[in-house]
C-alpha positions in Angstrom: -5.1 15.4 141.9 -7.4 16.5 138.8 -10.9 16.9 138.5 -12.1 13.2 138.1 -14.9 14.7 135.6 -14.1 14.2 131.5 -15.6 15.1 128.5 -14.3 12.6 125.9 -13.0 8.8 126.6 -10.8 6.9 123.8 -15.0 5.6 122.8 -16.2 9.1 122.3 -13.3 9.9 120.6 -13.2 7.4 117.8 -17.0 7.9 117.6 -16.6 11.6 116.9 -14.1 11.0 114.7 -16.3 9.2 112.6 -19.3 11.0 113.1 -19.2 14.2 115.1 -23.3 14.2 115.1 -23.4 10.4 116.4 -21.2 12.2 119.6 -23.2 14.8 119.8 -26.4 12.2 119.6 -24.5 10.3 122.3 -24.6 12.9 124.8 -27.8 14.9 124.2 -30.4 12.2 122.8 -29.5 8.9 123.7 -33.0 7.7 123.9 -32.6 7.6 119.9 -30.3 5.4 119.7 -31.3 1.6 118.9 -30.9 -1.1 121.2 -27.9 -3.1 120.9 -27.8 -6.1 119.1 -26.7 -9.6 120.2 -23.4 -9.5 117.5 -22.7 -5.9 119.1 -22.7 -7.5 122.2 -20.9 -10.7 121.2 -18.6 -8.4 119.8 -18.1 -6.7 123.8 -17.8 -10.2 124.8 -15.2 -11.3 122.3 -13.1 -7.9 122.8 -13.5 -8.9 127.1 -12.3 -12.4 126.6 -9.3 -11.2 124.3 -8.0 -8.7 126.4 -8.1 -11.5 129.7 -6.2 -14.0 127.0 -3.8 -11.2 126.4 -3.0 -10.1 129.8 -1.3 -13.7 130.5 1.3 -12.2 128.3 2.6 -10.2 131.6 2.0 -12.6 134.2 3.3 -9.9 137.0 0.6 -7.3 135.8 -0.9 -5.8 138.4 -5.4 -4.5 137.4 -6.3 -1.0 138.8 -9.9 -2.4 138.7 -11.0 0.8 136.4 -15.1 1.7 137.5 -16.1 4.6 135.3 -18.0 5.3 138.8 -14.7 6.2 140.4 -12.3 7.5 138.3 -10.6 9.2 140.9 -9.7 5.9 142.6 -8.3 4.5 139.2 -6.1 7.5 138.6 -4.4 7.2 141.6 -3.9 3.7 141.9 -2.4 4.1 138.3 -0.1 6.5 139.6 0.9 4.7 142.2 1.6 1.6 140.2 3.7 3.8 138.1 5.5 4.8 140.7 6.2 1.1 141.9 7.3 0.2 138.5 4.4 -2.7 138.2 3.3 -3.6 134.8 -0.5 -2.3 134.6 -3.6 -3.9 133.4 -6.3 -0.4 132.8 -4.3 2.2 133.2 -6.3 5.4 134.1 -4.5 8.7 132.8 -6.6 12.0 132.8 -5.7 15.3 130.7 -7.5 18.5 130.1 -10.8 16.2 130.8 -9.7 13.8 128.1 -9.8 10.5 129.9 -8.0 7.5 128.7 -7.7 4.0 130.3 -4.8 1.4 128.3 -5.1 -2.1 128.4 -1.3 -2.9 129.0 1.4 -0.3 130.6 4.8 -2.2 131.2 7.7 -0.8 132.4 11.5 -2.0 130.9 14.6 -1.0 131.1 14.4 1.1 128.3 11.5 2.8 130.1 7.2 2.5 129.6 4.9 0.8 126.6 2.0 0.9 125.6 0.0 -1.8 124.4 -3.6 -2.0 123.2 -5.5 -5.0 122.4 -7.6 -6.1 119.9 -9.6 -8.8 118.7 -9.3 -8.7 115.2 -6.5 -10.1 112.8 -5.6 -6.5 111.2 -4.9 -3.3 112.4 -7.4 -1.5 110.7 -7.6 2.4 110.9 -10.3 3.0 113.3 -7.8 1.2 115.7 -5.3 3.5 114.5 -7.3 6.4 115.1 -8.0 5.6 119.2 -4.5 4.5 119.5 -3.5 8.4 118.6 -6.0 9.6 121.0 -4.6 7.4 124.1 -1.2 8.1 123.2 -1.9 12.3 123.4 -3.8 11.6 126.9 -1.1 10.0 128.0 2.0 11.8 127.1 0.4 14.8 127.6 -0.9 13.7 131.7 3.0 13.5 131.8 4.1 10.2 131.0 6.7 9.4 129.0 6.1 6.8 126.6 8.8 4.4 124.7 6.8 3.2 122.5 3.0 2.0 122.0 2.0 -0.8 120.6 -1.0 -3.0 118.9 -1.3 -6.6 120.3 -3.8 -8.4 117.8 -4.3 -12.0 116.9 -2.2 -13.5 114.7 -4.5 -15.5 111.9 -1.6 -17.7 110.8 -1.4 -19.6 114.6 -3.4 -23.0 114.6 -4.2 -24.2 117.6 -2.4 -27.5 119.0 -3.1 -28.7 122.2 -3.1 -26.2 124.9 -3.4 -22.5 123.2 -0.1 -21.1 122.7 -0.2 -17.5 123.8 3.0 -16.2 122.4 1.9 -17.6 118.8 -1.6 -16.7 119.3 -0.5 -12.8 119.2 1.2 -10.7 117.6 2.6 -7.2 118.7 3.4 -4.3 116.2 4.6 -1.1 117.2 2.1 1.7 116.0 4.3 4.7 116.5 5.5 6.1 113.8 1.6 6.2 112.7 0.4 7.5 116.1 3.4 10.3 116.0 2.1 11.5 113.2 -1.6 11.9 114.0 -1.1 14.2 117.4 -2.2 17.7 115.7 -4.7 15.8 114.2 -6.2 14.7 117.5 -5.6 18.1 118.9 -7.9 19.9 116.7 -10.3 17.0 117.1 -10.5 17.5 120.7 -11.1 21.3 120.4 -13.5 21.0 117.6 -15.8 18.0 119.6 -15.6 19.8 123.1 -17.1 22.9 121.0 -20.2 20.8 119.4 -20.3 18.2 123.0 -20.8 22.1 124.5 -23.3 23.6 121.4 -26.9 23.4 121.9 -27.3 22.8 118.5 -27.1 19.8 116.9 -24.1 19.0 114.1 -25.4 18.2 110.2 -24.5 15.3 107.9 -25.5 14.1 105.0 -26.3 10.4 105.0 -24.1 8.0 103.2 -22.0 4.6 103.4 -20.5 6.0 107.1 -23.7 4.9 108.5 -23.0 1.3 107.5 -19.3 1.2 107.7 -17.2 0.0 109.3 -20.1 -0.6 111.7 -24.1 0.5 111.7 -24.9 3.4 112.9 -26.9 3.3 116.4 -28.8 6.4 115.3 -29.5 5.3 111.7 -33.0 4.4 112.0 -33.2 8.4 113.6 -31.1 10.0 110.7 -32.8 8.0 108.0 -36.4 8.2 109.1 -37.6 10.1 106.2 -35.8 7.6 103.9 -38.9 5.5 102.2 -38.4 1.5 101.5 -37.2 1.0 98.0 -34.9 4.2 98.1 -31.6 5.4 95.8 -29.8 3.8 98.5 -30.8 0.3 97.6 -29.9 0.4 94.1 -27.3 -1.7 94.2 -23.6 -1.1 92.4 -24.6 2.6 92.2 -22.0 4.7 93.5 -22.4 6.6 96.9 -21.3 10.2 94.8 -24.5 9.1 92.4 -27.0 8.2 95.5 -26.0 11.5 97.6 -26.6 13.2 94.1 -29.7 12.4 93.5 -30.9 12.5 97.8 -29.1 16.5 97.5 -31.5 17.0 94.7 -34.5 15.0 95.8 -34.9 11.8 94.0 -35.0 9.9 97.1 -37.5 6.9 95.7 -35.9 4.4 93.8 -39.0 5.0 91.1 -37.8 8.6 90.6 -34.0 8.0 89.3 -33.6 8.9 85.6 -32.1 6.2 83.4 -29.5 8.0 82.0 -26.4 6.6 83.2 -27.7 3.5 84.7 -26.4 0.2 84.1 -28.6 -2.9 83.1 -29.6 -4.3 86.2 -30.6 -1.1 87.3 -32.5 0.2 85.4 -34.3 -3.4 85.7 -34.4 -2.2 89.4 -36.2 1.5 88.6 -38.4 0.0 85.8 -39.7 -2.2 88.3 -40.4 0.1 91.2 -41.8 2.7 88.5 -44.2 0.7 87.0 -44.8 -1.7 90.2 -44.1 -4.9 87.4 -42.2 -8.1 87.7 -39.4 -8.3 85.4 -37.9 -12.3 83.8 -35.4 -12.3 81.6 -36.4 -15.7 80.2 -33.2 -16.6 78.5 -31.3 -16.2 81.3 -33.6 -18.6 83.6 -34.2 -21.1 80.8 -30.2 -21.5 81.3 -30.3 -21.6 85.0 -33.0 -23.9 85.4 -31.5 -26.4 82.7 -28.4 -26.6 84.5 -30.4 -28.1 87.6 -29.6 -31.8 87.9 -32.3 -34.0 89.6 -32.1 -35.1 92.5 -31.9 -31.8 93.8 -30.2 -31.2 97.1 -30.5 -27.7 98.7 -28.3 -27.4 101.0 -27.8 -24.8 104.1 -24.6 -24.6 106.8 -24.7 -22.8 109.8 -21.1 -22.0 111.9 -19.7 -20.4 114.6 -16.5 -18.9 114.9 -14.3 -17.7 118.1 -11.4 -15.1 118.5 -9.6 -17.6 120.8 -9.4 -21.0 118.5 -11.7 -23.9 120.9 -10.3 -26.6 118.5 -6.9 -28.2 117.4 -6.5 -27.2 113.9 -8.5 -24.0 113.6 -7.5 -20.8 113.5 -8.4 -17.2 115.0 -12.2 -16.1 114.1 -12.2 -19.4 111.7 -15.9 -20.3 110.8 -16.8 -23.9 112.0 -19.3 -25.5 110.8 -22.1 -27.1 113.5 -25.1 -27.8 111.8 -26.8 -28.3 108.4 -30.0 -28.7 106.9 -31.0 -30.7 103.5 -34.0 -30.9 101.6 -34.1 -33.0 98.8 -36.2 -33.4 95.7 -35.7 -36.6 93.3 -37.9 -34.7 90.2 -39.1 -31.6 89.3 -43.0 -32.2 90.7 -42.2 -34.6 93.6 -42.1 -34.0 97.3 -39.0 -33.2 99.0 -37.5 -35.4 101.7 -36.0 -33.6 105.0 -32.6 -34.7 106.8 -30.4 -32.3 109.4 -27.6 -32.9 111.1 -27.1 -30.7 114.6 -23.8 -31.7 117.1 -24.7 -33.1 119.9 -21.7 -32.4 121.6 -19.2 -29.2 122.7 -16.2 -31.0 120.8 -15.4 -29.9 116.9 -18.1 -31.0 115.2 -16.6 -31.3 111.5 -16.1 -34.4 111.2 -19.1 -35.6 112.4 -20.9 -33.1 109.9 -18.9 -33.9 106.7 -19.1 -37.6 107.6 -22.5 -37.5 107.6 -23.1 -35.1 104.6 -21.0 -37.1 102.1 -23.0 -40.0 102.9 -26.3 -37.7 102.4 -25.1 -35.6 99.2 -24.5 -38.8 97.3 -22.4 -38.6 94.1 -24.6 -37.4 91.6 -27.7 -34.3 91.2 -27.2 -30.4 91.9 -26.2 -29.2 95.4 -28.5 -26.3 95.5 -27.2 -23.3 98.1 -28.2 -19.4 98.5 -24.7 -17.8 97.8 -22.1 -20.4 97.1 -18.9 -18.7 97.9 -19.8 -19.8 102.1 -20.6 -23.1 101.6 -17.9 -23.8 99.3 -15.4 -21.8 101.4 -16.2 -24.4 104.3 -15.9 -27.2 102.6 -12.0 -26.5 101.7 -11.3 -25.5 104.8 -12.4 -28.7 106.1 -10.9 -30.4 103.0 -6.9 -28.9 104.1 -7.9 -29.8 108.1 -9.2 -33.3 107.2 -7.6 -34.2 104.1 -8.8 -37.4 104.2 -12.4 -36.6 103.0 -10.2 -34.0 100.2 -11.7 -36.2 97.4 -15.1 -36.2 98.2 -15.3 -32.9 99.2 -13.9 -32.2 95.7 -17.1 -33.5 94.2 -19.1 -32.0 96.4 -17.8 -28.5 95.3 -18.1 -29.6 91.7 -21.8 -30.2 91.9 -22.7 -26.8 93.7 -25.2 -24.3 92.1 -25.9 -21.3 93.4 -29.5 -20.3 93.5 -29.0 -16.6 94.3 -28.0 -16.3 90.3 -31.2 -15.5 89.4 -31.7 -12.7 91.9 -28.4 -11.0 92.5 -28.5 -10.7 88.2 -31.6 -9.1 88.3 -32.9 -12.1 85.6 -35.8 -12.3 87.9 -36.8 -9.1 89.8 -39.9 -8.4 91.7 -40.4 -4.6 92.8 -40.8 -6.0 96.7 -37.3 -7.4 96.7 -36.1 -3.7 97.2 -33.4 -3.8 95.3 -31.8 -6.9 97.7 -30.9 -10.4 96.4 -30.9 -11.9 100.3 -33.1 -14.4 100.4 -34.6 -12.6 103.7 -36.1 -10.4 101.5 -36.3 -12.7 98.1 -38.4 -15.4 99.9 -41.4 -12.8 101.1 -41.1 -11.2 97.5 -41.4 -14.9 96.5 -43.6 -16.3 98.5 -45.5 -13.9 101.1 -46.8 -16.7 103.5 -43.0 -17.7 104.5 -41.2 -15.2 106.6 -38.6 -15.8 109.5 -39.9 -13.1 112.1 -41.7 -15.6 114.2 -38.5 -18.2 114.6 -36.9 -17.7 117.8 -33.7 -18.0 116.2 -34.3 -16.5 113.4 -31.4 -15.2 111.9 -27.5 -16.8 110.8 -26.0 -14.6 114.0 -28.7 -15.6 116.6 -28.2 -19.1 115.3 -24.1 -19.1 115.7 -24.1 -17.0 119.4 -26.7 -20.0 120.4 -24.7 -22.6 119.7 -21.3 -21.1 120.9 -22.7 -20.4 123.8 -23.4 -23.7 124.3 -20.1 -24.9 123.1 -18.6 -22.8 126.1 -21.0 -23.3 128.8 -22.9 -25.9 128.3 -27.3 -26.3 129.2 -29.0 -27.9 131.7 -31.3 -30.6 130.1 -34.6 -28.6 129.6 -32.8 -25.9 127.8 -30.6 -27.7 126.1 -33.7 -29.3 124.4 -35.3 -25.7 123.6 -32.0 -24.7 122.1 -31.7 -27.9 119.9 -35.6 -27.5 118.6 -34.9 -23.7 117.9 -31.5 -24.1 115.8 -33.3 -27.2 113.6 -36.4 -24.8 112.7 -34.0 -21.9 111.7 -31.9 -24.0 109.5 -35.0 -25.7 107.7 -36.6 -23.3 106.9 -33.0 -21.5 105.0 -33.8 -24.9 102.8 -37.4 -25.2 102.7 -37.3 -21.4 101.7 -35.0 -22.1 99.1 -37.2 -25.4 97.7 -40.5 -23.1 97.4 -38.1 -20.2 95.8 -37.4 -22.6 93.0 -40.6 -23.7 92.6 -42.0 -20.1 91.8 -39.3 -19.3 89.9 -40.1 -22.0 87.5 -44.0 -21.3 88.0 -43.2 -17.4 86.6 -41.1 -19.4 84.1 -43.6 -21.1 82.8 -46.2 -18.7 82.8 -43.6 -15.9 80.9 -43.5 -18.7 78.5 -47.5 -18.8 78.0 -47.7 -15.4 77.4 -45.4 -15.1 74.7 
């Protein structure tokens, strides 16, 4: 039996493949790394539930119960499931102290697979990039493997009735890519065991990899001496141009040169430089006489669940649960609340686009902060519930999107940062109305809230805590957007006066 103790896991691995300082960071100073987050641990959640979901696939699968406390235990119960032939559910497999645990090992007659599940719709590389790491563990701790495979969720299976599992996922065999990546993951190995063992920390130069695929849990550590307002923020500036200027640097937006800038960037620099609003009054004279009264601004919240919860939704598909509407007959006049928030744990869709067609009316602007969500709800519910196609139709037809000003730079004020989201356009705007004091008090906290109440349920007194703190969040997305307009046609006005 080997030494139980390991250096990397399939985790560390991928991690350091990424980022071989964010290992490093991992094993030496993980006081610096932030706290997790409620989506990265929705995200845990979803990945848990998805591989249960998936291991009904093998109803004769046999679980090792894998502790990272004991590894010695899970070894040898994998071996001695091997040895019986059972299919396995967390296969433990231990090489040159690599460790790797699978999610599916299943023995036919044409000898052992592989199987690794995810939660997602696509394989994307990262999964690619573990998936070579377990299968060099595992070959090289002496198995044999026939062929390894990636079981995902297949985003063309709507749900009917009771969840089909066999339509629900989809299998694809990852081996010729996995083949091809075992030097790769060999040198890997060597060159992470070398820095896990260094007392010196690796260097990198900041960059998009601390924002993609996923944030960084060390980028408030690495970026620490990057000020507010930086090169980084200038938005549709390539990451060559940004590490550039940081190499050289020009680390304050205010610093860049012009030369080579497009428009709306240079509207961003100019502003930070000489700390000045910027209008471009043409441009908002068109926005603003495109408004049709009565306004309606108008704000969705959904949820969405690997495993579908309703007939006729789909893998991940956004449902919508709640909306808020202000609405504002004329320019000057007060604006009139109304909010819909389901009551119940069934779909809620019809129930919300009942009610908002009646609301919305057939005439006046439907005012939202980025269209493309709100509209890309709406047809979805259209092609589910064709029966309210036709008026979702006009709906759509009536939407305008309020971040237009913003996200064109038309109106720019030096403490929007170089970000159009209205979390940071409505302090710029208006700096008595912020969000930090909302319990719920952003779009994620809002969805996990509700779907955890879709799946559990809440006793009374809860139930009316959680119901008060969605209905704040979502009013104020609306209200915010109201008093957004309203200074927008204030600095309007008074560009006009001074002209």
């Amino acid at each position: 039996m080997p030494n139980s103790d390991y250096i990397l896991s399939k985790t560390s691995f991928t991690r350091g493949s990424h980022c071989v300082k964010m290992l490093y960071l991992d094993k030496n100073n993980p006081e610096l790394k932030a706290p997790i987050s409620e989506a990265t641990k929705e995200l845990f959640e979803t990945g848990k539930i998805v591989g249960e979901y998936a291991q009904r696939l093998f109803p004769d699968g046999v679980h090792t119960n894998f502790n990272h406390g004991n590894i010695e235990q899970g070894i040898l119960v994998t071996q001695r499931l091997i040895s019986e032939r059972k299919t396995i559910f967390e296969a433990a497999f231990l090489y040159d102290e690599c460790l790797t645990v699978i999610d599916i090992l299943d023995y036919t007659e044409n000898g052992w697979n592989a199987y690794e599940v995810k939660s997602t719709t696509k394989i994307k590389d990262e999964h690619k990039v573990d998936a070579s790491y377990q299968y060099y563990v595992i070959m090289k701790s002496g198995l044999k493997l026939n062929d390894f495979s990636m079981i995902r969720l297949n985003n063309q299976y709507s749900r009917n009735g009771e969840i089909d599992l066999r339509e629900l996922f989809v299998a694809e065999s990852a081996l010729a890519d996995i083949c091809g990546q075992q030097d790769f993951v060999a040198s890997e190995i060597i060159k992470f065991k070398n820095s896990l063992n260094s007392t010196t920390c690796p260097t990198r130069t900041i960059g998009r990899h601390c924002e993609e695929p996923h944030k960084c849990d060390y980028k408030s550590h690495c970026w620490s001496g990057i000020p507010e307002d930086s090169v980084f923020d200038i938005s549709r500036l390539t990451e060559e141009k940004k590490i550039s200027f940081y190499s050289r640097g020009i680390i304050k937006a205010k610093d860049v040169p012009e030369d080579g800038l497009t428009a709306t960037q240079k509207i961003h620099v100019n502003s930070a430089k000489l700390n000045r609003d910027y209008i471009n009054k043409e441009e908002i004279r068109s926005f603003l006489s495109g408004l049709v009264y009565p306004l309606y601004f108008l704000d969705f919240e959904s949820i969405k669940s690997a495993i579908p919860l309703f007939d006729k939704t789909k893998p991940h598909q956004q449902i919508t649960f709640q909306y808020s509407l202000h609405i504002q007959s004329s320019k000057n006049s007060e604006t009139q609340h109304s909010e819909f928030l389901s009551e119940h744990r069934n779909d809620p869709r019809e129930d919300f686009i009942t009610k908002l067609i009646l609301e919305l009316g057939t005439s006046g602007s439907i005012v939202v902060y980025n269209l493309a969500f709100e509209k890309t709800r709406l047809n979805e519910i259209a092609k589910d519930f064709p029966s309210f196609k036709q008026n979702i139709d006009g709906l759509i037809s009536r939407l305008v999107d309020l971040v237009i000003p913003f996200r064109g730079k038309h109106f720019y004020k030096p403490a929007m940062k170089g970000s159009y989201s209205i979390k940071d356009v409505l302090p710029a705007m208006v700096p008595t109305m912020s969000y930090q004091n909302l319990a719920v008090n952003n779009g994620t906290a809002a969805s996990n809230s509700f779907l955890k109440f879709i799946k559990d349920g809440l006793p009374t007194e809860q139930y009316i805590e959680f119901r008060k703190n969605l209905l704040e969040y979502c009013k104020l997305d609306t209200f915010a957007m109201v008093k957004i307009l309203e200074v927008l046609y204030e600095e309007f006005d008074k560009a006009n006066l001074t002209t």
